[in-house]
N, C-alpha and C positions, 0 to 999 in steps of 0.2 A: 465434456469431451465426447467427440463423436465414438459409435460402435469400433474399439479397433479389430474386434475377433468377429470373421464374419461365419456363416453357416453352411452350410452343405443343402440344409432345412428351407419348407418355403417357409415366409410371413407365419401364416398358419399355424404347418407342421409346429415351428420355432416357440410360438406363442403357448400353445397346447404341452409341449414335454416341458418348456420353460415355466412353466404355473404347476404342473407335477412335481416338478421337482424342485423348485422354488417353497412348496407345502412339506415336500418328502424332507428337505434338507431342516425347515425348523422344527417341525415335529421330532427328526431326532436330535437337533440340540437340546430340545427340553428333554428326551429322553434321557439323554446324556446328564441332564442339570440334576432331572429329576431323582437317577438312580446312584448319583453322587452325592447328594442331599441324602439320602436315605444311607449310603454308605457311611457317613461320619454319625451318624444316628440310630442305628440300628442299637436295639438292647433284647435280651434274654436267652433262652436256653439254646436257640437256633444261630447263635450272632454269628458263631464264627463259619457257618458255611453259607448264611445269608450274607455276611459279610464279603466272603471270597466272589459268590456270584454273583454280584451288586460288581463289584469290579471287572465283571467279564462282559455282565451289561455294556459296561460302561466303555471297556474296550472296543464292543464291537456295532456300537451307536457311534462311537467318533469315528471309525473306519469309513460307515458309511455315510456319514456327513461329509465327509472328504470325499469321497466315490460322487458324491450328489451334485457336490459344490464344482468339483471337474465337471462334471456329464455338462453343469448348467453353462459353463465358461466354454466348452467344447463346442457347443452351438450355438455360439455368441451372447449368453443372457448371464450378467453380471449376478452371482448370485448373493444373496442379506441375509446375514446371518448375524445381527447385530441385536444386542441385549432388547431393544425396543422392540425389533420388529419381530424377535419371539415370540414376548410376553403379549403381543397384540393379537399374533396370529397362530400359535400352537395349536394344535387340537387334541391336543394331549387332557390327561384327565389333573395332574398334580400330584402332589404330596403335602402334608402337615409340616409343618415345622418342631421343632424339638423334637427329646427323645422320642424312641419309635419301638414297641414293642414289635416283635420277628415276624409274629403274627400278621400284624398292621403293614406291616412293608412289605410282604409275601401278595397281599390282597391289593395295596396300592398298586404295582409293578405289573400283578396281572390286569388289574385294568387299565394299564398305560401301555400296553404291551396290547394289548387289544383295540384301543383306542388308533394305535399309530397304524397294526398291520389294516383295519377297516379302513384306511384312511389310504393305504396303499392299496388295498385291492380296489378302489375304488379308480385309482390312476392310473391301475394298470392297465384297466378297462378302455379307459382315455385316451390312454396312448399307444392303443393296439395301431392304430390306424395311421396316426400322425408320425411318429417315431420307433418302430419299434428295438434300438439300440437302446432308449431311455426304456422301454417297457421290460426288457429283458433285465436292466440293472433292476429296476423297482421289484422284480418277478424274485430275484434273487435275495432282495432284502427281506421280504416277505416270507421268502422259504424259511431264512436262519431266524426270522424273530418269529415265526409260529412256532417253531421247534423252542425256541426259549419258552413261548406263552407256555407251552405244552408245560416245563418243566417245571415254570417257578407254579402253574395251578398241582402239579403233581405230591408237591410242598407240605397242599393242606387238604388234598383230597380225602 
């Protein structure tokens, strides 16, 4: 099927927030996979407010997969967010499988949470030039998930 959504954007511009956000959008699917995996698995002293914040994670990684998956549709670049082309192209860090001490998932989380904002500031960079509607969304992701990093390191400081 030819393009039916066309752009505002040139070639270029298009190409440039369309690969930002293209990355911004599976990094937080795994976000999202990852801190809901850790949700059904979390164990010990800390579960149940690791447990609650794992869910807010998790709320507001699908928010902005939504927010990403629009921006990328909005200027005509179909966006993938398919089981495959996650697990090919994440840059996320992961999680263990089975149980999970509160510990372990505190330390996981901060380095996936770190992995995604580096991964964003890096796009931001990118897409000063080319778009900066797409760089303001990415600017904004990055505000609320530093402020997460901040809190889940604050955990085991």
């Amino acid at each position: 099927m030819t393009n039916p959504i066309t752009s505002t954007l040139t070639d270029e511009q298009q190409s440039v927030a369309g690969k930002a956000l293209q990355e911004t959008l599976v990094d937080l699917i795994d976000l999202s996979l990852i801190a809901k995996q850790a949700h059904w698995n979390v164990v010990g002293k800390q579960f149940r407010s690791v447990h609650l914040e794992l869910d807010e994670l998790v709320t507001v990684s699908r928010e902005f997969t939504d927010s990403a998956a629009e921006r990328a549709t909005a200027i005509g670049v179909s966006p993938d967010g398919r089981a495959e082309t996650v697990a090919k192209t994440a840059h996320t860090k992961g999680i263990g499988g089975g149980w999970t001490k509160d510990s372990d998932v505190v330390e996981a989380i901060v380095a996936n949470l770190k992995s995604v904002v580096s991964g964003l500031r890096e796009r931001i960079e990118i897409t000063e030039e080319a778009d900066p509607v797409t760089q303001d969304l990415l600017i904004s992701f990055a505000s609320k998930l530093e402020q997460l990093h901040w809190m889940w390191q604050a955990q085991v400081a």
